[in-house]
C-alpha positions in Angstrom: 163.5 -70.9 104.1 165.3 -69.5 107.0 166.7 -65.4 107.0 170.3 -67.1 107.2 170.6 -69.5 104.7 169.3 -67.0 101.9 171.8 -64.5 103.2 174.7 -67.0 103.2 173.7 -67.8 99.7 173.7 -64.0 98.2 176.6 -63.3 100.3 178.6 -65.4 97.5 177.4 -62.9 94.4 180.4 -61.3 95.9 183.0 -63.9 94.1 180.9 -63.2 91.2 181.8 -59.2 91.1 177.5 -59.0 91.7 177.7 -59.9 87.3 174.1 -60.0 86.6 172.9 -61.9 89.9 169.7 -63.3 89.2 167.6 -64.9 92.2 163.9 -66.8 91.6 162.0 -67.7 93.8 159.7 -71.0 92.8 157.8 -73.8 95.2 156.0 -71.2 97.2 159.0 -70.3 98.7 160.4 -74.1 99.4 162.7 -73.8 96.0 165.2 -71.1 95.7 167.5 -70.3 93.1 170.5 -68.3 92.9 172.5 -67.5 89.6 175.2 -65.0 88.2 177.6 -64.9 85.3 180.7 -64.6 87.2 183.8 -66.7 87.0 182.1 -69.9 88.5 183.2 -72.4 91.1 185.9 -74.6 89.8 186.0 -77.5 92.9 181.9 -77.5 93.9 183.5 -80.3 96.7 185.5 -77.6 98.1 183.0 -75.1 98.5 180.5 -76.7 100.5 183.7 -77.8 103.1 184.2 -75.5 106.2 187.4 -73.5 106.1 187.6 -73.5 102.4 187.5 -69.2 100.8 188.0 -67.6 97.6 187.3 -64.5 99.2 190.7 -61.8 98.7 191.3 -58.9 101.2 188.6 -56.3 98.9 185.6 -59.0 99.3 186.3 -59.4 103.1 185.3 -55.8 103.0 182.1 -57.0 101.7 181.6 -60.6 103.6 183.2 -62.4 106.4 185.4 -64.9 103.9 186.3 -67.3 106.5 184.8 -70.3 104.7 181.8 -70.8 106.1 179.0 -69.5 104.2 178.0 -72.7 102.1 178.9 -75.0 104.8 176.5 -73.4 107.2 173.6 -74.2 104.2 174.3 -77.4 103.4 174.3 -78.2 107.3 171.0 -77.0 107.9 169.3 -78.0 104.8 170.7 -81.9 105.5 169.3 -81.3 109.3 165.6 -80.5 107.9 165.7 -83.0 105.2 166.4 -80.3 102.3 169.4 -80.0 99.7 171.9 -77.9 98.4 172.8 -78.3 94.9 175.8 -76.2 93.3 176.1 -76.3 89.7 177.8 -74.2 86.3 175.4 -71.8 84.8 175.4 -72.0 81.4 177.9 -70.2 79.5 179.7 -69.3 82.5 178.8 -68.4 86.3 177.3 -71.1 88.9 173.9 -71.5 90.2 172.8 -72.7 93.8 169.8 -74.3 94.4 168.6 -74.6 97.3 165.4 -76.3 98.8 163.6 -77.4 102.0 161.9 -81.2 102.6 158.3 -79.9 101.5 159.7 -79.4 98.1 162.2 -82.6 98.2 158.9 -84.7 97.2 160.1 -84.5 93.3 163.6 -86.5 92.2 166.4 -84.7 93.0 168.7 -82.9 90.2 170.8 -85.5 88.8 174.1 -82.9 88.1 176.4 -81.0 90.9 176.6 -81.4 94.4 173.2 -82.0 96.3 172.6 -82.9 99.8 169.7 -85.3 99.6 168.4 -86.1 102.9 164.4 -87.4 102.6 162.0 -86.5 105.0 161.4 -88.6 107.3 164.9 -88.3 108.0 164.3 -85.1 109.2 164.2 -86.0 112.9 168.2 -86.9 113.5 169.6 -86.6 116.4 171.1 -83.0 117.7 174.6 -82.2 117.2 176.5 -81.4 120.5 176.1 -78.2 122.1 178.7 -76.4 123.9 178.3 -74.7 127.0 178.7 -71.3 125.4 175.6 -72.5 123.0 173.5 -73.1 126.0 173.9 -69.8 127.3 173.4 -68.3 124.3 170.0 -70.7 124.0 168.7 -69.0 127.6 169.4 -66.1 126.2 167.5 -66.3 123.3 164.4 -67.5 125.7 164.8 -65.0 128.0 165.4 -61.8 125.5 162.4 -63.4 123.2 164.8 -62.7 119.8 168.8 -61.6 119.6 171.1 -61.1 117.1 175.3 -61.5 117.3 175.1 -57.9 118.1 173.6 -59.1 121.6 175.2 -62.2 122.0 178.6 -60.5 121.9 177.7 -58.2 124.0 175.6 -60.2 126.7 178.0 -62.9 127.0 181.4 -60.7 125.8 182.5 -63.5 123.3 183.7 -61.7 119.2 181.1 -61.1 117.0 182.0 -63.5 114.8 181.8 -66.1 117.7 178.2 -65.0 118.4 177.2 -65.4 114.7 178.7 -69.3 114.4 177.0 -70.1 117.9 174.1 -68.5 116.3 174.4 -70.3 113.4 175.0 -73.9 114.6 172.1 -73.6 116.9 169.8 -72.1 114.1 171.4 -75.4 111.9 170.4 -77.8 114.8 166.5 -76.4 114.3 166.9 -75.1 118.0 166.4 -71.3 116.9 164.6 -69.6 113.9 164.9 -66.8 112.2 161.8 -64.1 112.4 161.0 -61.6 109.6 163.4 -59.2 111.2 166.2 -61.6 111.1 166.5 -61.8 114.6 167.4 -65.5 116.1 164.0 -66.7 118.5 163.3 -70.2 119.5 161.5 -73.1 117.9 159.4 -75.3 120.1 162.4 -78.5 119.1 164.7 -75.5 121.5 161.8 -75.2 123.7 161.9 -79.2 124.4 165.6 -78.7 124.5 165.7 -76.1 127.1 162.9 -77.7 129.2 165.0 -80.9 129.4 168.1 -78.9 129.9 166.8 -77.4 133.5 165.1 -80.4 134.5 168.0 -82.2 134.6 
């Protein structure tokens, strides 16, 4: 499961005030469950939508808040044939379940919002890639791994500019994650990149 997607994910146990956040881990890694006993999610539509925050001025202290945390997930997880399932915990609080196509073998959860995408649907077509995502893609094979840190500064675009173009490209299975959490390529942004300057 990618660095960014988990990170998206506990980045929301802010809207719960961090009450009793509770994270397991099942699969081998392919299932991954996140719970907390805070006020809950009333429109689980809503939340997976880009744009759409709860987040007030204190939690932006915390967490971007712009809306696009749960988006970013469900995106990539429909892109490599996973699912995103948001759902009440019991008594009170939600719980997001997220897991990846080697674990979509077993039927889906019937309740909440789930993304079901099988696997051999996992090869779709990329989504469009700006210009600015292309340079950002060179970058990434010519540094070997980056971060928005770099990408702002390399290509002077905002941070936050640098972390979606990092994130859409990471979404579109172009770049990966490593164990540091910095962005590298995949061989599918390899292919990409080879077709790109052959052109």
């Amino acid at each position: 499961m990618p660095y960014t997607v988990i990170r998206e994910v506990v980045e929301n146990f802010v809207h719960a005030d961090f009450t009793e956040p509770v994270i397991s881990v099942m699969d081998s890694g392919t299932t991954i469950r996140f719970a907390d006993q805070g006020p809950g999610v009333p429109d689980k539509e809503k939340a997976t939508l880009p744009g759409y925050t709860t987040a007030t001025a204190d939690m932006k202290h915390i967490i971007r808040g712009v809306g696009s945390g749960l988006p970013i997930v469900r995106d990539f997880l429909e892109h490599c044939g996973g699912a995103l399932i948001v759902e009440d915990n019991l008594g009170r609080g939600t719980v997001v379940t997220i897991t990846s196509a080697a674990a979509r073998a077993e039927p889906a959860i019937e309740s909440g919002i789930s993304a079901p995408v099988t696997a051999h649907q996992s090869f779709l077509p990329l989504p469009p890639i700006s210009t600015r995502q292309k340079q950002v893609l060179s970058l990434v094979l010519e540094l070997g791994e980056v971060g928005p840190t770099i990408v702002s500064r390399e290509l002077s675009v905002a941070l936050s500019t640098a972390y979606r173009d990092l994130a859409h490209l990471e979404s579109s299975g172009l770049i990966a994650a490593d164990e540091t959490g910095k962005r590298v390529l995949t061989d599918e942004g390899a292919r990409f990149l080879d077709n790109m300057f052959g052109q």
